[in-house]
PDB file of N, CA, C and O in Angstrom:
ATOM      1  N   UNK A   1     106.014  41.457-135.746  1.00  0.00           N
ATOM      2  CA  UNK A   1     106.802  40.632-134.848  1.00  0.00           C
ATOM      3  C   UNK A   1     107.847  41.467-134.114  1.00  0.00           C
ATOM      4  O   UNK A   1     108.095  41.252-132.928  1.00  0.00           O
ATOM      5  N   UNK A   2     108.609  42.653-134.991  1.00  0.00           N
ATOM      6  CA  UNK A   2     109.696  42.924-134.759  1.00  0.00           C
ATOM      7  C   UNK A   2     108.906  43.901-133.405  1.00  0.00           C
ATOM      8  O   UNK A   2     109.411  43.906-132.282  1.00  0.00           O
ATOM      9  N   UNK A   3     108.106  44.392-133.607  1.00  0.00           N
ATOM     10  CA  UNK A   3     107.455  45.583-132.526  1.00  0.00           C
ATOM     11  C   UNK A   3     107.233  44.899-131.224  1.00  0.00           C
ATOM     12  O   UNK A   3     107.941  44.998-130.221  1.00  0.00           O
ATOM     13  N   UNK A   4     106.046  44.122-131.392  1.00  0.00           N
ATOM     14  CA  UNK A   4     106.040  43.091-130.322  1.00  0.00           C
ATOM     15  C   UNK A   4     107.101  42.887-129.476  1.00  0.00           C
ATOM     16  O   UNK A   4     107.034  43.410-128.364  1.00  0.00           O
ATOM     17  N   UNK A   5     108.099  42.214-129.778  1.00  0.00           N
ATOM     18  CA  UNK A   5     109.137  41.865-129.159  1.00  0.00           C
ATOM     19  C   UNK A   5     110.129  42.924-128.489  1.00  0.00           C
ATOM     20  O   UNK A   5     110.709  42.847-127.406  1.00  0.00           O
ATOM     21  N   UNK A   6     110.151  43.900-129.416  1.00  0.00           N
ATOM     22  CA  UNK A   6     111.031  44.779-128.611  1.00  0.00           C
ATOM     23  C   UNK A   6     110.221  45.498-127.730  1.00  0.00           C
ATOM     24  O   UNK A   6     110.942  45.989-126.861  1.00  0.00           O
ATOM     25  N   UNK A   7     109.216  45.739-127.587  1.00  0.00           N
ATOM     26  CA  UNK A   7     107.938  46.525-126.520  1.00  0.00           C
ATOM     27  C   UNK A   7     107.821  45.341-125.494  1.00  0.00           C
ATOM     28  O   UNK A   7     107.335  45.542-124.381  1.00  0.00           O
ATOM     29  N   UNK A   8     108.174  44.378-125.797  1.00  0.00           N
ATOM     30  CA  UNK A   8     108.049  42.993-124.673  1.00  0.00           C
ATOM     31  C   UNK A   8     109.010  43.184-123.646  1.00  0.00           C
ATOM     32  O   UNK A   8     108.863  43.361-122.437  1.00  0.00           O
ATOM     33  N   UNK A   9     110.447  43.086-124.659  1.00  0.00           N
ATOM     34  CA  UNK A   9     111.559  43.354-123.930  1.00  0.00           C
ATOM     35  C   UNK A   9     111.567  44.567-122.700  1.00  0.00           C
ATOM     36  O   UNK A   9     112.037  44.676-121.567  1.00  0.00           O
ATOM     37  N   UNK A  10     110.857  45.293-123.519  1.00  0.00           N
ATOM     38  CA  UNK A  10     111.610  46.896-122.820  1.00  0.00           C
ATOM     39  C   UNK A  10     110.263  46.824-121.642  1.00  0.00           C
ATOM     40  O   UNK A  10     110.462  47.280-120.516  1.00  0.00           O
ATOM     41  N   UNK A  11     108.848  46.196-122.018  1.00  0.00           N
ATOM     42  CA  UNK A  11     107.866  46.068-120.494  1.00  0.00           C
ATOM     43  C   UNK A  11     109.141  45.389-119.752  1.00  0.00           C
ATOM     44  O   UNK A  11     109.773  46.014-118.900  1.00  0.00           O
ATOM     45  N   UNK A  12     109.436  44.205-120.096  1.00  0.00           N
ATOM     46  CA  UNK A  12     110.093  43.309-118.779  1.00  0.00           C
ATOM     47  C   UNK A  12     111.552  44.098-117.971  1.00  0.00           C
ATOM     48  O   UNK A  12     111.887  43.969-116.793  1.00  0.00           O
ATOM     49  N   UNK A  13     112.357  45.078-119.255  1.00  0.00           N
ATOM     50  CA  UNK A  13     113.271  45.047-118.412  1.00  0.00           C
ATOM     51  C   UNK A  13     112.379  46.421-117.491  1.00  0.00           C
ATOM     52  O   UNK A  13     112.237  46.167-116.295  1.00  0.00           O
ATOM     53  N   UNK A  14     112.056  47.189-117.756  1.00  0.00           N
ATOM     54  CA  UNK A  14     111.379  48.651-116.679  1.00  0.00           C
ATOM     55  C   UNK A  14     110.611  47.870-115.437  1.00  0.00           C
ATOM     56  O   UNK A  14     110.158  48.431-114.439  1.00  0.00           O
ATOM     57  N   UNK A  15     110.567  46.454-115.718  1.00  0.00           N
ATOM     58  CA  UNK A  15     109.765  45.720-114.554  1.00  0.00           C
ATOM     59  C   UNK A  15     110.897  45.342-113.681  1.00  0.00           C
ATOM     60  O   UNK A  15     110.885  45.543-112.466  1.00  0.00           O
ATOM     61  N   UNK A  16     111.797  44.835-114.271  1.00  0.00           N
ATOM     62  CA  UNK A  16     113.225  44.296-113.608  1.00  0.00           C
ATOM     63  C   UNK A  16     113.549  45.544-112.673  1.00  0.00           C
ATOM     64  O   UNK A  16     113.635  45.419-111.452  1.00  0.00           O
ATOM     65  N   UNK A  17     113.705  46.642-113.270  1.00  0.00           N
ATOM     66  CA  UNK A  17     114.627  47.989-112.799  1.00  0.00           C
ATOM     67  C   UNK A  17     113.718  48.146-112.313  1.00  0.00           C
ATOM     68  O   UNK A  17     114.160  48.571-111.246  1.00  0.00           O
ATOM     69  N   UNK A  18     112.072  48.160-112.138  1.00  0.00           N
ATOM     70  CA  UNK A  18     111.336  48.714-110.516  1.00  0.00           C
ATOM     71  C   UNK A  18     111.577  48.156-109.702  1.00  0.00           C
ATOM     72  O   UNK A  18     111.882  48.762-108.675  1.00  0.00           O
ATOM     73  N   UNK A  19     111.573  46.139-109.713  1.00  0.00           N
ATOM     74  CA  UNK A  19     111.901  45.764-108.659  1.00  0.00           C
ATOM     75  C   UNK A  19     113.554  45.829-108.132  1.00  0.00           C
ATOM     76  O   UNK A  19     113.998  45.230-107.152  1.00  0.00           O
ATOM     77  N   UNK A  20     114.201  46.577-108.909  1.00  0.00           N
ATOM     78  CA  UNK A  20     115.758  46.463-108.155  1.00  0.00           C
ATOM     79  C   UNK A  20     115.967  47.874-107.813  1.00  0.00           C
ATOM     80  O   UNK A  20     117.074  48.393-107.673  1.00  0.00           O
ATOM     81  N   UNK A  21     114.381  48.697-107.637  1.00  0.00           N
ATOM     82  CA  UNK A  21     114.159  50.035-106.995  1.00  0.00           C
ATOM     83  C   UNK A  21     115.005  50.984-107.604  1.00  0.00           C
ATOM     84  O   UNK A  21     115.463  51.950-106.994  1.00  0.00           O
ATOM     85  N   UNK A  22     115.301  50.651-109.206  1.00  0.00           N
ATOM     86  CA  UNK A  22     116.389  52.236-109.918  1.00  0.00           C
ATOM     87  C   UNK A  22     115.162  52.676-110.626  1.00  0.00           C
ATOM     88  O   UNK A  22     114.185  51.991-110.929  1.00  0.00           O
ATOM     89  N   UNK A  23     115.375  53.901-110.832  1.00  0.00           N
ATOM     90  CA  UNK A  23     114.877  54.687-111.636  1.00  0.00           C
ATOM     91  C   UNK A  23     114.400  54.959-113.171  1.00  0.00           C
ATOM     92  O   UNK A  23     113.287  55.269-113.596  1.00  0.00           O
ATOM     93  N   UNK A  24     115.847  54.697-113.975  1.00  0.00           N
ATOM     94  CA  UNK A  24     115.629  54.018-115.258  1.00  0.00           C
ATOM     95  C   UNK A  24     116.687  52.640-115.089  1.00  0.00           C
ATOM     96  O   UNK A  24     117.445  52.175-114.238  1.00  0.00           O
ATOM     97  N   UNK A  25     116.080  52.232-116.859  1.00  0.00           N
ATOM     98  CA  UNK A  25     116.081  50.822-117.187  1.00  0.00           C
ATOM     99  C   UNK A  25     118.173  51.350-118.002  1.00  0.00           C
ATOM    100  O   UNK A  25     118.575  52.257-118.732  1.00  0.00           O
ATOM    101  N   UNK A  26     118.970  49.967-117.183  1.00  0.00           N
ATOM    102  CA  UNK A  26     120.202  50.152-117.436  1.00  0.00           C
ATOM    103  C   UNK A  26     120.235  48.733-118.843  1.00  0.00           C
ATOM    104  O   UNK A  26     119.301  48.087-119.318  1.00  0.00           O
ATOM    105  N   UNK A  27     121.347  48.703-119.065  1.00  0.00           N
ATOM    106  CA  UNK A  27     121.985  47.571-119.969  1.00  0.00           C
ATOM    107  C   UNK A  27     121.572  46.307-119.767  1.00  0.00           C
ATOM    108  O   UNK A  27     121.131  45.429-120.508  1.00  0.00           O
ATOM    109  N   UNK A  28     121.999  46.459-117.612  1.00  0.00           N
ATOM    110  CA  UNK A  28     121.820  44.963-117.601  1.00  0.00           C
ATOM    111  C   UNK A  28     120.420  44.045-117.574  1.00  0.00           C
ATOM    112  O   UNK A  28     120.244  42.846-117.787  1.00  0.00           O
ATOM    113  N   UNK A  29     119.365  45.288-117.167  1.00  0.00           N
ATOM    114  CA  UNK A  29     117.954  44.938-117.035  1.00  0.00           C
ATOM    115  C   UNK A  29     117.468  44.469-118.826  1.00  0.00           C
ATOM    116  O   UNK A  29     116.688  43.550-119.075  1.00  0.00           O
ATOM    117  N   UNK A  30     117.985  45.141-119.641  1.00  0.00           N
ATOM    118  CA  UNK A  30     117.717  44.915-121.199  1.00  0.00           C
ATOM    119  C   UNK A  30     118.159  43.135-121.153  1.00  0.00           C
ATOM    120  O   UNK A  30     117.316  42.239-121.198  1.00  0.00           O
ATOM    121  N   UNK A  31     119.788  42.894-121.048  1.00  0.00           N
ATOM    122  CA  UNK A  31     120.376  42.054-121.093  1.00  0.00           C
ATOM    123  C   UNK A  31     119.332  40.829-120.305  1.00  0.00           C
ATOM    124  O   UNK A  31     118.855  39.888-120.939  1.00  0.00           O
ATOM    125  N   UNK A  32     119.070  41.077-118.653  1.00  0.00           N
ATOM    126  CA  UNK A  32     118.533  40.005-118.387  1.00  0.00           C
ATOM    127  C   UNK A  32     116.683  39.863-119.609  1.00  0.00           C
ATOM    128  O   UNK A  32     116.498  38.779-120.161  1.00  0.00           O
ATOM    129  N   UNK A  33     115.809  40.792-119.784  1.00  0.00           N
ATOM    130  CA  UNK A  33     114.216  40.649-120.255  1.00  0.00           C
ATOM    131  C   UNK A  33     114.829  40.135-121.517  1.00  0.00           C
ATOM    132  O   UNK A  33     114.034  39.296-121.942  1.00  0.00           O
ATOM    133  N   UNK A  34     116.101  40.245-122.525  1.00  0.00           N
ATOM    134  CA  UNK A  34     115.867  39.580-123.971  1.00  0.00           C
ATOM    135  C   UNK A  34     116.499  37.829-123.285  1.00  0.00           C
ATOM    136  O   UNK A  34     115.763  36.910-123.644  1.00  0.00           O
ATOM    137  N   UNK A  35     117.574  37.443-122.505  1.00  0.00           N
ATOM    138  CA  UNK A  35     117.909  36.427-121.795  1.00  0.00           C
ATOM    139  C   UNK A  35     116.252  35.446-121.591  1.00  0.00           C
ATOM    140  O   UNK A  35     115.864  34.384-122.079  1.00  0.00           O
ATOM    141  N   UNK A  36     115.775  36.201-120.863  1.00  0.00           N
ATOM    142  CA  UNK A  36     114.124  35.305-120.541  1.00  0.00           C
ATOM    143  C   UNK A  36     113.153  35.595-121.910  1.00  0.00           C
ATOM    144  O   UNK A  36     112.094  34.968-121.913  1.00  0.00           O
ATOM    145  N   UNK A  37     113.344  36.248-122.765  1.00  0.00           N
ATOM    146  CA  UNK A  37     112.305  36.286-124.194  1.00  0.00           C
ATOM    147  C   UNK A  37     113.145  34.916-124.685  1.00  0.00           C
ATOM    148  O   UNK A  37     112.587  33.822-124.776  1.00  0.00           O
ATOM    149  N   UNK A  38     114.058  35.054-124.880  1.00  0.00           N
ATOM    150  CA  UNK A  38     114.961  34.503-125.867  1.00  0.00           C
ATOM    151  C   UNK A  38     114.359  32.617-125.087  1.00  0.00           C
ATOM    152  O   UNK A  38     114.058  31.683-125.830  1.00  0.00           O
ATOM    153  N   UNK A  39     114.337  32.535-123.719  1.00  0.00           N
ATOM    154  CA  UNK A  39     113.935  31.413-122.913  1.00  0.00           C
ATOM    155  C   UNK A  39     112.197  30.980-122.635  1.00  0.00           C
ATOM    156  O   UNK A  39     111.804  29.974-122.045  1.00  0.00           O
ATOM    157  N   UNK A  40     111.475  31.900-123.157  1.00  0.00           N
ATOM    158  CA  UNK A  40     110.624  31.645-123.184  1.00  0.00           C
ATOM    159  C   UNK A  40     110.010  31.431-124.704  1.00  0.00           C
ATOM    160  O   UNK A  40     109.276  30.475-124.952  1.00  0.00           O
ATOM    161  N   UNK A  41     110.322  32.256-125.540  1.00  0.00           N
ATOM    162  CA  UNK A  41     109.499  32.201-126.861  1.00  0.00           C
ATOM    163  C   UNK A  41     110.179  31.600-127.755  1.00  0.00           C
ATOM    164  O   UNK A  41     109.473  31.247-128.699  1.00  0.00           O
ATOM    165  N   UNK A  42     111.849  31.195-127.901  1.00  0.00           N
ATOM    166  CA  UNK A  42     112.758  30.088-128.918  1.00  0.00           C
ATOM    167  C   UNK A  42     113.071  29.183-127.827  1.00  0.00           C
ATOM    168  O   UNK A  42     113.578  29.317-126.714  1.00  0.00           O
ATOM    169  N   UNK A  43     112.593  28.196-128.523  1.00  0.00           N
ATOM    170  CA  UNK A  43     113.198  26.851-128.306  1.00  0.00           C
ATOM    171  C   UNK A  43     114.320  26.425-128.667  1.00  0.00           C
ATOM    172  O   UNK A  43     114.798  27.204-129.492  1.00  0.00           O
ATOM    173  N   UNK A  44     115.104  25.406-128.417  1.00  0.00           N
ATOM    174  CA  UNK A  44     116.147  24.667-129.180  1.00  0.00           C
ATOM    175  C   UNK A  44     115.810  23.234-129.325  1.00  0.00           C
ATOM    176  O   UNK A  44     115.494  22.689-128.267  1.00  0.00           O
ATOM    177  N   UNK A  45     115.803  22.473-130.417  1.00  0.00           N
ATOM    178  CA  UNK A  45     114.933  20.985-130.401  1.00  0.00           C
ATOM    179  C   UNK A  45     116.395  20.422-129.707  1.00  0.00           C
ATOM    180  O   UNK A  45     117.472  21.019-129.694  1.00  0.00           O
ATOM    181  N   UNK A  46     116.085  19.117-129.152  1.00  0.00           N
ATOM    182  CA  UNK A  46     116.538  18.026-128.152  1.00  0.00           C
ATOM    183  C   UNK A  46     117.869  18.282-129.074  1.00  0.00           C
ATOM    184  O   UNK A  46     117.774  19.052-130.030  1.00  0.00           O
ATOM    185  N   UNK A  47     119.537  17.404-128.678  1.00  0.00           N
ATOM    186  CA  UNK A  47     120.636  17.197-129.024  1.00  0.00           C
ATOM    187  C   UNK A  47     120.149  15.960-129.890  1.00  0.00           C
ATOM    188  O   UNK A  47     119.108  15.341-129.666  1.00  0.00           O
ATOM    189  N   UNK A  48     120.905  15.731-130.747  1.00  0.00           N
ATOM    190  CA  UNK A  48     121.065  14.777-131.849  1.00  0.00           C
ATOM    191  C   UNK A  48     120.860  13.369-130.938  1.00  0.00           C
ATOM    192  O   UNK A  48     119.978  12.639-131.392  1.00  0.00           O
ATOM    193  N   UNK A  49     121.395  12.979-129.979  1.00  0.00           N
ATOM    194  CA  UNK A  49     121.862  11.929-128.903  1.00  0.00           C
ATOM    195  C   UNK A  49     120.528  11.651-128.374  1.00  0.00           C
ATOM    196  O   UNK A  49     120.115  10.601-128.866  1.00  0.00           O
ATOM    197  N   UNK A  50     119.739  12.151-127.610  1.00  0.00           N
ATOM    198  CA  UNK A  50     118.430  12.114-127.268  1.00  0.00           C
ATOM    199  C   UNK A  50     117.661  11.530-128.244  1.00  0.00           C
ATOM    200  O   UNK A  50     117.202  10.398-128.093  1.00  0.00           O
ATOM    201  N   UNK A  51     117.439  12.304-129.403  1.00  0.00           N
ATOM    202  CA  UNK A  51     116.507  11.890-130.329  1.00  0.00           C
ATOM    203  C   UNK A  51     116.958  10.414-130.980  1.00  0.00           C
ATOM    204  O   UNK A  51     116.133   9.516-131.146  1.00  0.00           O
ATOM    205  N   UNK A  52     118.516  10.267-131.362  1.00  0.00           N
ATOM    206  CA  UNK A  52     118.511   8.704-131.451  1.00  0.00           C
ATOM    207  C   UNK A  52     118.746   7.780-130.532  1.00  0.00           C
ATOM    208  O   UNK A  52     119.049   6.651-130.918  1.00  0.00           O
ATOM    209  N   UNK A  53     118.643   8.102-128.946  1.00  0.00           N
ATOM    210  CA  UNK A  53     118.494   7.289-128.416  1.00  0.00           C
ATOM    211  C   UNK A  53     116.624   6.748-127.829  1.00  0.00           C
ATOM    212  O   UNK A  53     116.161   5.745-127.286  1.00  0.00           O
ATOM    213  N   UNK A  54     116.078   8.003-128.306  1.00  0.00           N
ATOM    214  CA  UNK A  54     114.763   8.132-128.048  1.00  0.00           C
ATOM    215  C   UNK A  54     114.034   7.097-129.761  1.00  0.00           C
ATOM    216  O   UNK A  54     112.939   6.539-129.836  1.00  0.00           O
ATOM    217  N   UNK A  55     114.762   7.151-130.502  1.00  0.00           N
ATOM    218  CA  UNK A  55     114.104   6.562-131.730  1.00  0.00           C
ATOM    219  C   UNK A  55     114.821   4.757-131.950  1.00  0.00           C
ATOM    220  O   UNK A  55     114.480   3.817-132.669  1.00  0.00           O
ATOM    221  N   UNK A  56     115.736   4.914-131.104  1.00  0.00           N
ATOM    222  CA  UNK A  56     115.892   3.296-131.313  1.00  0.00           C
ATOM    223  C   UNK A  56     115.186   2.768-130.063  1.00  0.00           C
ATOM    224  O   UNK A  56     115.110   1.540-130.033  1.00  0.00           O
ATOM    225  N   UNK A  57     114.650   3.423-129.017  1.00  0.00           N
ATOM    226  CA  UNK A  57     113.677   2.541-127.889  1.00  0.00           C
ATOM    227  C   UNK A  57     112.277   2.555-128.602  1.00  0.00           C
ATOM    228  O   UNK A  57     111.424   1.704-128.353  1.00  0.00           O
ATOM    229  N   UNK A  58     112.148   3.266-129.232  1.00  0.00           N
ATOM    230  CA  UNK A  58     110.675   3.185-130.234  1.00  0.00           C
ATOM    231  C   UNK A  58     110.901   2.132-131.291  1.00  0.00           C
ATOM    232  O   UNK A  58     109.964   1.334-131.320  1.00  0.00           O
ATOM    233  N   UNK A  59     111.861   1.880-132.175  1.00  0.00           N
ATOM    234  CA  UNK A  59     111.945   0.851-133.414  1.00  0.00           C
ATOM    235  C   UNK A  59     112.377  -0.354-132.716  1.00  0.00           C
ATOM    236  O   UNK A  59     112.792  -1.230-133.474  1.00  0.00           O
ATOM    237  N   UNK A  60     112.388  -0.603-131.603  1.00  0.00           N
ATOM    238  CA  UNK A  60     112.886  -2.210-130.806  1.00  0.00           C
ATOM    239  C   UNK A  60     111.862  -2.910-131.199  1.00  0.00           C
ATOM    240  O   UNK A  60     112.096  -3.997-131.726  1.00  0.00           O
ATOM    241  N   UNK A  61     110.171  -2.364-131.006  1.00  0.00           N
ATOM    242  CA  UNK A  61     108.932  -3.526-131.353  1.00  0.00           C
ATOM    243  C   UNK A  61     108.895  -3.072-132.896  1.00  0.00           C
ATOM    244  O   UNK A  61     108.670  -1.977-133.410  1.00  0.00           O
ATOM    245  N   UNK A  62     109.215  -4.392-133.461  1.00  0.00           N
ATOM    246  CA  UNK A  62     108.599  -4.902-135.231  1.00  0.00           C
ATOM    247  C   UNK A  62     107.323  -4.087-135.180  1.00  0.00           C
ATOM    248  O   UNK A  62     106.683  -3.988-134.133  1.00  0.00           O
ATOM    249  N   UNK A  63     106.984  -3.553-136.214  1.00  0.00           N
ATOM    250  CA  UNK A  63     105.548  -3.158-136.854  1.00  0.00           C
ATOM    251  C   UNK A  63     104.765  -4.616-137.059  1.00  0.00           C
ATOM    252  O   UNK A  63     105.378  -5.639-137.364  1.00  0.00           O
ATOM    253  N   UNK A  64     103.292  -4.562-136.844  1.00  0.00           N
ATOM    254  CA  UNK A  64     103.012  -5.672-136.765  1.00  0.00           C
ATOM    255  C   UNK A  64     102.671  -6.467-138.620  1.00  0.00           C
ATOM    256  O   UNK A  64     102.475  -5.763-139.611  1.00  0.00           O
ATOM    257  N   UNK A  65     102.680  -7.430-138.628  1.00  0.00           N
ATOM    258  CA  UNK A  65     102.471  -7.986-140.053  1.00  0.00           C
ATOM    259  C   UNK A  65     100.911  -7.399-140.905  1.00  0.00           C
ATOM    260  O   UNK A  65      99.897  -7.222-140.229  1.00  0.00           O
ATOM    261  N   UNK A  66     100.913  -7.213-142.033  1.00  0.00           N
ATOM    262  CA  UNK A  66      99.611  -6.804-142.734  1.00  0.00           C
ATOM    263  C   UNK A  66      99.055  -7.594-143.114  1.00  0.00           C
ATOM    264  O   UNK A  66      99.696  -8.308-143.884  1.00  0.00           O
ATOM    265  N   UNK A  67      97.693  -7.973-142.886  1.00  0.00           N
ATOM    266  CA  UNK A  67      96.856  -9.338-142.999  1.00  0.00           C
ATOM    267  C   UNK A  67      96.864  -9.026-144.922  1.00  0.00           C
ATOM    268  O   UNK A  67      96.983  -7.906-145.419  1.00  0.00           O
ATOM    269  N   UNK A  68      96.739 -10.061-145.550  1.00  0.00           N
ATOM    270  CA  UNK A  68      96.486 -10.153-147.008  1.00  0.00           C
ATOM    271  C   UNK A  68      95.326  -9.451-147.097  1.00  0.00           C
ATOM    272  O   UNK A  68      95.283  -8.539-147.923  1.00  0.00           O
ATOM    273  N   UNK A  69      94.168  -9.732-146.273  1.00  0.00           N
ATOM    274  CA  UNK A  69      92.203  -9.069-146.764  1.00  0.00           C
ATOM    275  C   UNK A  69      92.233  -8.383-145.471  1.00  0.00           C
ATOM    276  O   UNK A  69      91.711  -8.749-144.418  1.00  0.00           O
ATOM    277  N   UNK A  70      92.923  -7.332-145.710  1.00  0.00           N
ATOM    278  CA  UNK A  70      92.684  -6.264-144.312  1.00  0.00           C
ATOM    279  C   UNK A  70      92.685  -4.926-145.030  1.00  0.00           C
ATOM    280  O   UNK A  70      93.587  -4.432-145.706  1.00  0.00           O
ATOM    281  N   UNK A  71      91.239  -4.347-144.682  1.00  0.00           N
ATOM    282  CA  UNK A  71      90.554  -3.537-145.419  1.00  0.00           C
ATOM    283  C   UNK A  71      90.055  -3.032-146.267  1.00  0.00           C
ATOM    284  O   UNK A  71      88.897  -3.001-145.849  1.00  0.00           O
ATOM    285  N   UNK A  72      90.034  -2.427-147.522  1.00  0.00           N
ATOM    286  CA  UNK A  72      89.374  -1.786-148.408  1.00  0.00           C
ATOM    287  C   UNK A  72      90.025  -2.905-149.652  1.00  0.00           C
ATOM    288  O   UNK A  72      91.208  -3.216-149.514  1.00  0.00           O
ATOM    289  N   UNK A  73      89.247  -3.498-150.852  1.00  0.00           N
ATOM    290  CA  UNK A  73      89.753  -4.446-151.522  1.00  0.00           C
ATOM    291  C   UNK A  73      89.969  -3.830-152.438  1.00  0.00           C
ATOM    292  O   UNK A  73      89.056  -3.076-152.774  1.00  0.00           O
ATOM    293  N   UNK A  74      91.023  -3.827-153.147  1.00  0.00           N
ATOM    294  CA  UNK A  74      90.954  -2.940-154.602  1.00  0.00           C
ATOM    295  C   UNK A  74      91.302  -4.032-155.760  1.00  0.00           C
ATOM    296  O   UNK A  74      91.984  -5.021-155.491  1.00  0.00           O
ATOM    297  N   UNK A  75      90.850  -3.817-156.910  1.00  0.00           N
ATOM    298  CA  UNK A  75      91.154  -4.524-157.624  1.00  0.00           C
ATOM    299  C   UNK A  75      92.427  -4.341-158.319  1.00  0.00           C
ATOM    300  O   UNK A  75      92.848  -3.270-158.755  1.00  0.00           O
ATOM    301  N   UNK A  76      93.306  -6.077-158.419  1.00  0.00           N
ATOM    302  CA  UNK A  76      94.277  -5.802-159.252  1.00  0.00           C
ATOM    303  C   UNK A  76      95.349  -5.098-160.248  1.00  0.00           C
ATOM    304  O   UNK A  76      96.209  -5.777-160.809  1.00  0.00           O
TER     305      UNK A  76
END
């Protein structure tokens, strides 16, 4: 993992520093390729607020009732 990523980094920033036509790769080209790793490959899950406002528009409809002889019969 650890290789990957830092060989990721260092393709993107030498890509950054060709297109800003320098020669070698400075601080800030590092700074921006881990900025876009860090934005592309970790996520952050939703704020607390979202998810319970997203889970009480889902629990508004009742689950529906369970018929008494609805499906597999098991005995007592």
């Amino acid at each position: 993992f650890t290789y990957r990523y830092v060989t990721s980094v260092l393709d993107d920033a030498r890509v950054f520093a060709n297109h800003a036509k320098k020669k070698t790769i400075d601080l800030d080209d590092v700074r921006l390729a881990v900025q876009m790793q860090l934005e592309k490959s970790f996520t952050s899950p939703p704020p607390r607020e979202v998810l319970l406002e997203l889970a009480r528009v889902k629990n508004v409809n009742p689950l529906p009732l369970i018929k008494p002889h609805c499906g597999l019969r098991l005995p007592p």
